[in-house]
Legacy VTK file of the C-alpha trace (Angstrom):
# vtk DataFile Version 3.0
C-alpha trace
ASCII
DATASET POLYDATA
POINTS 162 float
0.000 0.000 0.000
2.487 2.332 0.935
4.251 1.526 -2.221
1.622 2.662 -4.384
1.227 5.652 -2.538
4.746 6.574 -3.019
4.199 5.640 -7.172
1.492 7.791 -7.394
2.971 10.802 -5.904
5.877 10.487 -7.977
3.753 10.478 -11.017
1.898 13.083 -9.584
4.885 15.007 -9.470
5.972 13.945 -13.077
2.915 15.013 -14.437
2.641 18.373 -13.185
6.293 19.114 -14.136
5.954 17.542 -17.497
2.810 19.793 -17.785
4.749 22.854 -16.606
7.597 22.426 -19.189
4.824 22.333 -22.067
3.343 25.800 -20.525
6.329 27.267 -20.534
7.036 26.252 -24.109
3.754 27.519 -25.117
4.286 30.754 -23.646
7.587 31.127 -25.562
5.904 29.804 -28.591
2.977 32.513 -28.112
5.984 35.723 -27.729
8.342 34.441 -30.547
7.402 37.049 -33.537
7.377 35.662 -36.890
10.253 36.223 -39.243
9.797 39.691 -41.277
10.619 37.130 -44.807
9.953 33.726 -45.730
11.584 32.033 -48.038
10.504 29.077 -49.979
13.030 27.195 -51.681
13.773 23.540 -53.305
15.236 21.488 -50.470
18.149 20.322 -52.906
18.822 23.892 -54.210
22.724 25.432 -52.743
22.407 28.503 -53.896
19.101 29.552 -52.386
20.913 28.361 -48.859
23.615 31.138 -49.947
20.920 33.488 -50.574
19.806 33.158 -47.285
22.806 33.229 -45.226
23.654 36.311 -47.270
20.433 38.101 -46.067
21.225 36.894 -43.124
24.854 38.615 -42.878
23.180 41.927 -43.880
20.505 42.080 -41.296
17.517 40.668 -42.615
15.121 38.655 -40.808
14.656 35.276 -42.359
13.101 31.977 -42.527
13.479 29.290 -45.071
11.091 26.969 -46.102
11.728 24.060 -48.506
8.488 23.232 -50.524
8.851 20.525 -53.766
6.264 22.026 -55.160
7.840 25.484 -56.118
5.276 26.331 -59.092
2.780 26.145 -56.938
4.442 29.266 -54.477
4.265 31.340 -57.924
1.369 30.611 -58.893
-0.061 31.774 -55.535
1.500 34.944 -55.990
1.003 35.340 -59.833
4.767 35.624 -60.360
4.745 35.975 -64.476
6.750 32.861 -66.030
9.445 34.997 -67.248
10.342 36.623 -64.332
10.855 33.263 -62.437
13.926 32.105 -60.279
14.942 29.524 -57.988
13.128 30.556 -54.840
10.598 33.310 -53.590
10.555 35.575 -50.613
7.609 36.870 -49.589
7.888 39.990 -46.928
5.425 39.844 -44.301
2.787 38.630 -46.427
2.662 41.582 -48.347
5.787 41.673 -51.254
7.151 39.354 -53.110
11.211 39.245 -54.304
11.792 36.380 -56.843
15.414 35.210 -57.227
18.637 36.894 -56.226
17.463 40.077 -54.901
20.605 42.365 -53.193
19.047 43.177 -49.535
20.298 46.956 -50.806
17.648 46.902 -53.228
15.035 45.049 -51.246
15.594 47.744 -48.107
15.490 50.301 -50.804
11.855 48.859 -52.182
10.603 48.238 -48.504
11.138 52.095 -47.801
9.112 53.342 -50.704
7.587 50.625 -52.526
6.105 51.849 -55.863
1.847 52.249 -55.958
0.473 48.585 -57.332
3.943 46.541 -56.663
4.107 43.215 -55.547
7.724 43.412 -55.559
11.283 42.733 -57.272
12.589 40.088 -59.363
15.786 38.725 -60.874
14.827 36.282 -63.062
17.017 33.334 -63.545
20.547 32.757 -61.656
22.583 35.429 -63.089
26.306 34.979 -62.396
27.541 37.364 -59.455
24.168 37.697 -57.924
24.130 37.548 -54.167
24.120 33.851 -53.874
25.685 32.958 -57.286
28.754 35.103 -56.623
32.138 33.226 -56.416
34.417 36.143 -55.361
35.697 36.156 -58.846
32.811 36.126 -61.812
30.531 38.702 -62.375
28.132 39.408 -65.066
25.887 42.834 -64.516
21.979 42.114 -64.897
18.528 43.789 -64.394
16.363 44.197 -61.677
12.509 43.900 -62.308
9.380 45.290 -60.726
6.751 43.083 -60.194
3.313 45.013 -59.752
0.309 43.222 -58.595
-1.808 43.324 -62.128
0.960 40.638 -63.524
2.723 42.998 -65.392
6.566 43.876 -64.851
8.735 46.458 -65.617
12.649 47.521 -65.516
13.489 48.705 -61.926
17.739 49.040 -62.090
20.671 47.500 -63.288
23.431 45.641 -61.055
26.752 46.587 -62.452
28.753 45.705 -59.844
28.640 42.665 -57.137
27.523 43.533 -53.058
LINES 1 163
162 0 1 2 3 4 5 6 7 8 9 10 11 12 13 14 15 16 17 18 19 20 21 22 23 24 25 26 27 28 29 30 31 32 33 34 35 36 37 38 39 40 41 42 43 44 45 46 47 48 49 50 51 52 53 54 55 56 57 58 59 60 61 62 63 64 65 66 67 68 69 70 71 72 73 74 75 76 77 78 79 80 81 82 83 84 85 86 87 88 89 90 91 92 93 94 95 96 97 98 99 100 101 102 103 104 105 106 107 108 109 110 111 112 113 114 115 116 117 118 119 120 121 122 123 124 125 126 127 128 129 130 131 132 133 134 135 136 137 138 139 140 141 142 143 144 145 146 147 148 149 150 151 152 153 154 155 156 157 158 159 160 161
């Protein structure tokens, strides 16, 4: 008798600290604010990891998501065919930056975005783009805007690498 007694206050006990440990998980949970970008990427793609560490570096608050179904992430946001890229960032659920984006040029957009954008593109993986830079190669290429009727139009050109 006094056996069980003893087993069921230490379960007791278990239980109420086991119980405790999820609270206090939940509460954290509840706090932690969401990241300020997601990113959904191929989970076999490098160079959208070195995208994101890059961001990373330069401030920006990130969180990657790999998805196998990347058509489907620009189709949700309309993202025209030609404008298209590895992976897409979306910016608190609001803008959209398609490829390798410099964070220069997505701060710059986030300060003053243009009436009836969705956001910036870089179509492709151009060679020196944040990501696709290998300290020595560098190509210059264009910046696009992406505005929120489908269209697109030039935005600026990269003519040096970050």
């Amino acid at each position: 008798m006094r056996r069980s007694i003893d087993v069921l206050i230490g379960l007791s006990f278990l239980t109420v600290l086991y119980a405790g440990t999820f609270a206090l998980a939940a509460d954290f949970e509840a706090t932690k604010r969401p990241p300020d970008m997601v990113v959904y990427k191929h989970p076999l793609c490098f160079c959208c990891k070195k995208w994101i560490r890059y961001l990373e570096e330069k401030g920006l608050d990130v969180q990657p998501i790999s998805r196998m179904d990347m058509r489907g992430v620009k189709g949700h946001w309309h993202l025209p065919p030609g404008m298209r890229s590895c992976h897409t960032a979306v910016w608190r659920q609001q803008y959209v930056f398609e490829g390798h984006v410099p964070a220069r040029y997505i701060r710059r957009f986030l300060l003053d975005p243009p009436p009836g954008a969705l956001g910036l593109a870089v179509p492709g993986m151009p060679v020196g783009s944040p990501g696709m830079y290998d300290g020595k190669t560098f190509e210059p290429y264009t910046i696009y805007l992406l505005l929120r009727d489908g269209d697109y139009r030039y935005y600026t050109r990269v003519e040096a690498p970050e």
